[in-house]
C-alpha positions in Angstrom: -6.4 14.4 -4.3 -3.6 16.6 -6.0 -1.3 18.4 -4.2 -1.8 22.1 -3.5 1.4 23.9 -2.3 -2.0 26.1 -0.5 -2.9 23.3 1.2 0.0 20.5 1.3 3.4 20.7 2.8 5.8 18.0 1.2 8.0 16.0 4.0 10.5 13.3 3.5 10.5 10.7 6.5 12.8 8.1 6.6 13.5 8.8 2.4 10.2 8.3 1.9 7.8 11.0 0.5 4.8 12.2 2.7 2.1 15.3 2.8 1.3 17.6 5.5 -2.3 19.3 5.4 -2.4 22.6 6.6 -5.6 22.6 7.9 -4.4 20.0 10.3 -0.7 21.8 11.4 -1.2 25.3 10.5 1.8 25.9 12.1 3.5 23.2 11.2 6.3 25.6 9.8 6.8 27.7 13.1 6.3 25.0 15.9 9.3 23.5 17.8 10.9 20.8 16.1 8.7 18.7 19.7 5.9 19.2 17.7 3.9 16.2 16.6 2.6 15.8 12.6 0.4 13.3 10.8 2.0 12.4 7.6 0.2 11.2 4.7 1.0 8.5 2.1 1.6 9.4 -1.8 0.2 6.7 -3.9 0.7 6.8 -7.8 0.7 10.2 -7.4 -2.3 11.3 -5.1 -2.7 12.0 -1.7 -4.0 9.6 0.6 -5.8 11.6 3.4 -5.6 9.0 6.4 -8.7 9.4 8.7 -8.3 6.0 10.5 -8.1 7.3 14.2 -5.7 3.8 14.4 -3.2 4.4 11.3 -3.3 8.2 12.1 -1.3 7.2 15.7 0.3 5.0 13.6 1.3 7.6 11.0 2.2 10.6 13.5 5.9 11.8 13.7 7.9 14.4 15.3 8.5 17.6 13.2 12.3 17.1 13.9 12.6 13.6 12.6 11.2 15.0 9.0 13.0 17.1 6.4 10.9 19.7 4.6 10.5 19.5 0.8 10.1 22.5 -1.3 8.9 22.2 -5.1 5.3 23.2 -6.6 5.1 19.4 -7.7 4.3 16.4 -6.4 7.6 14.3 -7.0 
């Protein structure tokens, strides 16, 4: 899928590049930095919207260990 700055919040986790959906953390920009977030891979480009119960543990962060991103573009 493409990002939507509507729908996607851009993260950077250990230098890497990940998504947020907002209709999984809606308040993903006002929760304590406690808070934990699933992060979601960028592959050529496009989202990749993990729904393995099993990678989604695997994939699930602390807010305070990520950086926010801000740009309209996926990059």
């Amino acid at each position: 899928m493409e990002f939507n700055t509507e729908a996607h919040l851009k993260i950077r986790y250990q230098k890497h590049l990940y998504v947020v959906f907002f209709d999984e953390h809606p308040d993903v920009l006002t929760c304590d930095d406690c808070c934990k977030i699933v992060l979601h891979p960028i592959w050529k480009d496009w989202i990749v919207r993990i729904t393995s119960p099993s990678v989604r543990q695997l994939m699930t962060v602390t807010k305070a260990d990520c950086a926010f991103e801000r740009s309209d573009v996926l990059q």
